[in-house]
C-alpha positions in Angstrom: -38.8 -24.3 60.5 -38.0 -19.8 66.8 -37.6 -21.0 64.5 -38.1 -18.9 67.1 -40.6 -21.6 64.9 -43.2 -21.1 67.7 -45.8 -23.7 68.4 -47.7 -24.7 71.1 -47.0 -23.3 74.0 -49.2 -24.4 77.1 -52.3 -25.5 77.5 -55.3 -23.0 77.1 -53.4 -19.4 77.1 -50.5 -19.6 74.7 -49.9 -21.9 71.6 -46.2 -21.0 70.8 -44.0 -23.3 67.9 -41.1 -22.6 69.1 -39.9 -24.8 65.9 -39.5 -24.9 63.0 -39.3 -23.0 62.9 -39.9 -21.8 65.9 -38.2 -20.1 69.1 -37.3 -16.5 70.4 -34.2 -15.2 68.9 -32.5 -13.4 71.9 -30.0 -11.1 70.3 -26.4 -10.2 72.0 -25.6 -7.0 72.0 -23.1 -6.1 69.1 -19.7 -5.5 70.3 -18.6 -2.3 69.4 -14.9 -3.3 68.1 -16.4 -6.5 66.2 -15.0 -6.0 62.7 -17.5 -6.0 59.9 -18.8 -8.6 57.8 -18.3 -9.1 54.7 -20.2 -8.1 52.3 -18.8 -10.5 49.4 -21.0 -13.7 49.0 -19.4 -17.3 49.0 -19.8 -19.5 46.2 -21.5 -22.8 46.2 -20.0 -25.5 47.9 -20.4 -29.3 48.9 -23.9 -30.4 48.6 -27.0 -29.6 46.1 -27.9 -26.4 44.6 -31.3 -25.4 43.5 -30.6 -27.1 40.2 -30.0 -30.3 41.9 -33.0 -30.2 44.0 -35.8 -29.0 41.9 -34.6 -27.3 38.7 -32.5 -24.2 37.2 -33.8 -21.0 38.8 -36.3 -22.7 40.4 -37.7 -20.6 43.4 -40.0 -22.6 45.6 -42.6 -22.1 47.9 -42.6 -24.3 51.2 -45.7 -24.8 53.9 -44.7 -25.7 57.5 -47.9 -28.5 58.3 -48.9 -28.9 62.4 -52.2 -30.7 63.8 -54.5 -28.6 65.6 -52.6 -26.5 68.0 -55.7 -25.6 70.6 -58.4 -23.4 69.1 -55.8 -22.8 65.9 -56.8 -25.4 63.5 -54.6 -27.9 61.5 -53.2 -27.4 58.7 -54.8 -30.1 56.9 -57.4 -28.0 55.3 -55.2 -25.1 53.5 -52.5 -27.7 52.8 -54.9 -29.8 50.4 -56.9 -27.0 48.5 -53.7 -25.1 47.9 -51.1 -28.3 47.5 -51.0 -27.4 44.0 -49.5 -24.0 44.3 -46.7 -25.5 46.5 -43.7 -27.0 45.7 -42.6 -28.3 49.3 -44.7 -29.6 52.5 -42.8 -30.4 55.6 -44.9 -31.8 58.2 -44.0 -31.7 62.2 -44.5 -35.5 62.8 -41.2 -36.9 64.4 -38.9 -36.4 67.1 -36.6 -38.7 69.2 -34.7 -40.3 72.0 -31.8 -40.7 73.8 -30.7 -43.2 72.0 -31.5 -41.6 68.5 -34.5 -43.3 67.9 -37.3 -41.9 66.2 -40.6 -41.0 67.9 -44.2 -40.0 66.6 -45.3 -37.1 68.0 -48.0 -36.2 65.4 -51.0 -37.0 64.2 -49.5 -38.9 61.3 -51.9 -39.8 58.2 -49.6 -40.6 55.5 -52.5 -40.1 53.1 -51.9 -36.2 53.2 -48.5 -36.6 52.3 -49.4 -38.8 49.6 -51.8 -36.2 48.1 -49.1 -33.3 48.4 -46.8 -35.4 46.3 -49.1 -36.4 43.8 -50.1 -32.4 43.1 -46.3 -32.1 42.5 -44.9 -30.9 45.6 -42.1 -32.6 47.6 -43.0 -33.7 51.2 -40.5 -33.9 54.0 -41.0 -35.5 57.7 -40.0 -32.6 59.6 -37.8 -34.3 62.9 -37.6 -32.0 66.0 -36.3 -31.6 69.6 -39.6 -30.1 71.1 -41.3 -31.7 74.3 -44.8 -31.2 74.3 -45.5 -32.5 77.2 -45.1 -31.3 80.5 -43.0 -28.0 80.1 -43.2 -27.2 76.2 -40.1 -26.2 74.4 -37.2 -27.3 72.9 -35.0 -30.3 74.9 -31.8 -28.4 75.2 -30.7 -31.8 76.8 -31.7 -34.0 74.4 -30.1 -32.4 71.4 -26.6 -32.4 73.2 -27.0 -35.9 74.2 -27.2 -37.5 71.2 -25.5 -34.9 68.5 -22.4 -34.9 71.0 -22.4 -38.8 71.0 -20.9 -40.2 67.6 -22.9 -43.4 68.5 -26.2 -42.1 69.2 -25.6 -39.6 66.2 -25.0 -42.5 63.8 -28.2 -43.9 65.0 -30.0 -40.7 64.6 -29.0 -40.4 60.6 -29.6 -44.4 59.8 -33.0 -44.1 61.3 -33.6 -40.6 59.3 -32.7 -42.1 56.2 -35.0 -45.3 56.7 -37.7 -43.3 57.4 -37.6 -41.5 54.1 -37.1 -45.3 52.3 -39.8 -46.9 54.6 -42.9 -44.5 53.7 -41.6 -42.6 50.8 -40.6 -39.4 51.8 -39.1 -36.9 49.5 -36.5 -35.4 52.2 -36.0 -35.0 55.6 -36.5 -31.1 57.4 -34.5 -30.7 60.4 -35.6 -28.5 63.0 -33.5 -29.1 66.2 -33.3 -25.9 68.3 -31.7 -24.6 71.5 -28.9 -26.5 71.0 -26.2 -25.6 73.6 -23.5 -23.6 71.9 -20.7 -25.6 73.2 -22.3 -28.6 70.2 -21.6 -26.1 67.5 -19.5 -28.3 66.1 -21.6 -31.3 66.6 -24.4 -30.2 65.2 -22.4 -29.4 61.8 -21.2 -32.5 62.1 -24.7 -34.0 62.2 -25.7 -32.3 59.5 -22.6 -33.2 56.9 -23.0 -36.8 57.9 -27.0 -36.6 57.3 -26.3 -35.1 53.7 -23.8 -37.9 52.8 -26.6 -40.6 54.3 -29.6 -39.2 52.1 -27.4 -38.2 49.3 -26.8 -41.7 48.1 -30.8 -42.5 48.6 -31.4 -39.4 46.2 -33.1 -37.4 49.5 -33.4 -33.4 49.9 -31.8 -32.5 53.5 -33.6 -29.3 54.4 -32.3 -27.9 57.9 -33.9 -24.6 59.9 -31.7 -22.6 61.4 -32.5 -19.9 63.8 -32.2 -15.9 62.7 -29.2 -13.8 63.7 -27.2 -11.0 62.1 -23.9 -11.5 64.2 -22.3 -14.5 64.9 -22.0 -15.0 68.7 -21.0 -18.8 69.2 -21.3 -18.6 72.6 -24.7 -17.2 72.0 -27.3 -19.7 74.3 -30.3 -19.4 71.3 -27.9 -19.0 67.5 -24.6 -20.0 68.7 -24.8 -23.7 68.3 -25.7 -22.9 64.4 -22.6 -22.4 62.1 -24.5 -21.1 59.1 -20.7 -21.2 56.6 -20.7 -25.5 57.7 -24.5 -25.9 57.9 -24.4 -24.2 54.4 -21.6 -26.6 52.9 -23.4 -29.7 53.7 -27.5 -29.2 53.4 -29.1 -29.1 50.4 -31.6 -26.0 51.9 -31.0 -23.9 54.9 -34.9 -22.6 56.2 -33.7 -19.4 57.5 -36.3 -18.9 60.4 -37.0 -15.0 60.0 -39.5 -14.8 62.7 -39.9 -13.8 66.6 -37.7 -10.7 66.2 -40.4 -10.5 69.3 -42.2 -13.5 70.6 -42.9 -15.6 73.4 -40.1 -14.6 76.2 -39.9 -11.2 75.2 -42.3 -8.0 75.8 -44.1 -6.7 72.7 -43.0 -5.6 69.4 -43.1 -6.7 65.5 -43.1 -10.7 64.9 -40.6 -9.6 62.4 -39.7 -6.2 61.6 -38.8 -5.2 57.4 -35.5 -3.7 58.9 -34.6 -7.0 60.8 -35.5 -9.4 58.6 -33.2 -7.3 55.9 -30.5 -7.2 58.8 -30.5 -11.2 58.8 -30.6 -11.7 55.5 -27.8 -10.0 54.7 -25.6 -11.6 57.4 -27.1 -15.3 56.2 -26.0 -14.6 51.8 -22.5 -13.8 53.3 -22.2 -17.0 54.6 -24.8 -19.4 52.8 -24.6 -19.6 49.2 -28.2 -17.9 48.4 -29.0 -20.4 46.1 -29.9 -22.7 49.2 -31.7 -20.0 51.3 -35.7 -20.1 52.2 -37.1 -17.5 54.2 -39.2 -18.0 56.9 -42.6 -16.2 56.3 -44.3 -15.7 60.0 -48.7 -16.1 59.2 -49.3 -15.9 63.1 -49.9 -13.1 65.5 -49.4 -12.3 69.2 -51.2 -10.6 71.8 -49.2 -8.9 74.6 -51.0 -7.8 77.8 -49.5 -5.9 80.1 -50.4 -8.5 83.0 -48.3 -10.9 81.4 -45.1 -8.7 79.5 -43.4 -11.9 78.0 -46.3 -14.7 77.7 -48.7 -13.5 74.5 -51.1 -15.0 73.1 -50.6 -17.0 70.2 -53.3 -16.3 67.6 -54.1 -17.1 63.8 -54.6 -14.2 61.2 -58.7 -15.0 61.4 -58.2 -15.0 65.3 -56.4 -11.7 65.3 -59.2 -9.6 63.1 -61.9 -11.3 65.4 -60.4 -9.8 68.5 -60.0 -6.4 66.7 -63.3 -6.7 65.7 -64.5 -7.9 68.9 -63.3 -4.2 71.1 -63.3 -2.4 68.0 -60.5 -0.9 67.5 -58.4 0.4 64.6 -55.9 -1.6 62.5 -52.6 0.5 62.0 -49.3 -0.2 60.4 -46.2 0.5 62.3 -44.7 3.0 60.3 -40.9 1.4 61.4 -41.6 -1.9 61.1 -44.0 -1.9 58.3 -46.0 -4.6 59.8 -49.9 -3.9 61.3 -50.6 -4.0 64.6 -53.6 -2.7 67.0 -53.9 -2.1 70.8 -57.5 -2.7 73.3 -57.9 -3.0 76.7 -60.0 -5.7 78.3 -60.8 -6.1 81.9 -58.2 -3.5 83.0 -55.4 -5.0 81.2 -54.0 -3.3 77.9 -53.2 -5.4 74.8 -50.5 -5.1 72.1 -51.4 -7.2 69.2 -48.5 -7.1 66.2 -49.4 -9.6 63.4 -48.6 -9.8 59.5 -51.0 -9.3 56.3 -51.0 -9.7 52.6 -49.1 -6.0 52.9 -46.3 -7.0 55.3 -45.9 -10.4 53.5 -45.6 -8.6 50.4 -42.4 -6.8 51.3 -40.6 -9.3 53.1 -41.5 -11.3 49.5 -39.9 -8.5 48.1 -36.5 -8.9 50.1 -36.3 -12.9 49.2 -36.3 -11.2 45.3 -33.8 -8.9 46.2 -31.6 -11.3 47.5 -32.5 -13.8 44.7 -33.3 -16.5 47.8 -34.4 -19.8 46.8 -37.6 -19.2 48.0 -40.0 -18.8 50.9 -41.3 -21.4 53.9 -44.4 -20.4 55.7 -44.9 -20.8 59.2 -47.3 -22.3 59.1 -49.8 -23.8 57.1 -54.0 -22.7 58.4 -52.8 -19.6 59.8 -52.2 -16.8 57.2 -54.5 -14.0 56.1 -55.7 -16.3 52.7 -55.3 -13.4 50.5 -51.4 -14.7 50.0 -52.9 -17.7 48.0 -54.0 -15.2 45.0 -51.7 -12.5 45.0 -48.7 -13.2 46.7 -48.0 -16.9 46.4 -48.4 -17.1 42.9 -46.3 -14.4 42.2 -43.2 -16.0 43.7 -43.7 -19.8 43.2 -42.5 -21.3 40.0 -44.3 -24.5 39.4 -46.5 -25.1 36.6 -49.8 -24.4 38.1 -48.6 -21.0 39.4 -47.1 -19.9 36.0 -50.6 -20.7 34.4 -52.4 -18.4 36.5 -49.6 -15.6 36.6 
């Protein structure tokens, strides 16, 4: 679902979706007389509970699918040979206009949706604000022209709720980022008159919303995103656990096991945790010291090539419980911190914990592919995964 969701980032260096989740999550400082959150979790409200959505106590697991990003490959090719051990597919396809109006801006091939939904899983055209062309990232712009227009906002949700009608979609995955705080209540807005639109076609509304254990709404990156109203009205909330460090910041953990417990426990006092997916970060980045803030943006294969490649050691950050290596090449030193079957594992564990609704991977062709057999299965409830369990 910075999101950060990182994706592509420029042309041959770095490969950053800032999606879906996708962007960099630039944390205020915590204000030292803030009073403290509470600790009591909300009940249910307005809008579909896991029950409603897929089943009592159902936990899901959920793929993020991109084309070819560079030299990281699509995520065509782990999507079909593990379809049947997920439950949800939302592919980055779609974005839009001024105007609201939708726009392709993926490789589209309806025929892979088609496959995900006949192994059981529901598919969902992922819409986004991302330019990816010219200077990549998320159209601040864009998202306040048309979520701050009633008009344009109208036209927006109609063409959204065609779209699932017109080619048979299961839902609709929002993953609209940077919005400027000062549409906070726009963008809730949006999203309560989305739900109402799909509702009555019998559509999931799945919305990413970007990390944060404080609520700043004047925050430029989290403060457009009102998780209590975003909550009320979606039927999932993607909560995009990723790029604690990431493009626009120096090195450090993609996500960190005392962060991502940190954010969590902010989101289940304001989201009911029955409608909460964690964001699971499969990607890597390489930090040299000749460009602090710009790392490369590298797969899990990628990542043990280059280790493999200057031969170096493998650690685990004793911290942030996540591995991580460091080389030097042509002068410059490199800081590479990336996530395993290990580091997966316990950030699994947390979404038990916290009995979340389940888990989304960012994304799909990435991860180390041990998750398919031991970690996957163990959290997914669908009827292939309890067969093999």
């Amino acid at each position: 679902m910075k999101r950060f969701l990182t994706l592509l980032a420029s042309s041959a260096l770095i490969l950053s979706l800032t999606l879906t989740g996708c962007t960099n999550v630039q944390q205020p400082p915590a204000a030292p007389d803030a009073p403290e959150q509470t600790a009591k979790l909300p009940e249910a409200e307005a809008g579909a509970t896991r029950e409603s959505v897929l089943g009592p106590e159902k936990r899901v697991v959920m793929g993020f699918y991109t084309d070819q990003e560079g030299p990281v490959p699509s995520s065509k090719e782990t999507t079909l040979k593990n379809a049947k051990l997920l439950d949800e597919v939302a592919f980055f396809w779609y974005s839009f206009d001024y105007n609201g109006k939708l726009l392709k801006t993926g490789d589209i091939d309806l025929k892979i949706k088609d496959q995900v939904q006949k192994g059981g899983a529901k598919a969902y055209a992922l819409v986004h604000n991302m330019k990816l062309k010219g200077t990549v990232g998320f159209d601040e712009n864009l998202a306040h022209s048309v979520l701050s227009n009633p008009g344009k906002r109208s036209n927006l949700v109609t063409n959204l709720v065609n779209l699932t009608t017109k080619d048979n979609w299961d839902g609709i995955s929002i993953d609209i980022e940077k919005t400027p705080p000062g549409d906070r209540e726009n963008f809730s807005a949006f999203v309560a008159e989305l739900k109402k639109a799909l509702k009555a076609k019998d559509k999931v509304l799945n919305i990413s919303i970007p990390a944060k254990f404080a609520d700043y709404p004047s925050d430029l990156w989290s403060g457009a995103y009102d998780y209590a109203a975003i909550g009320k009205s979606a039927d999932q909330i993607i909560l995009m656990t990723y790029d604690e460090h990431g493009l626009g910041t120096t090195q450090g953990p993609v996500a960190s096991e005392g962060w991502v417990d940190r954010v969590i426990k902010f989101a289940v006092g304001k989201i009911p945790k029955e409608k909460i997916v964690m964001g699971l970060p499969v990607y890597s980045f390489d930090w040299g010291s000749n460009k602090p803030t710009m790392p490369d943006y590298l797969s899990y294969a990628q990542t043990l090539e280059r280790a493999k490649k200057h031969g170096v050691e493998i650690v685990t950050d004793p911290n942030a419980k996540v591995p991580q290596f460091t080389y030097t090449s042509n002068g410059v030193r490199h800081e590479v911190y990336f996530e395993n079957i290990a580091s997966l594992r316990a950030k699994m564990d947390d979404a038990l914990k916290y009995k979340l609704h389940g888990v989304a991977i960012w994304r799909l062709g990435m991860e180390d592919p041990r998750i398919w057999d031991q970690l996957i299965k163990t959290y997914g409830t669908n009827k292939e995964t309890r067969e093999k369990k």
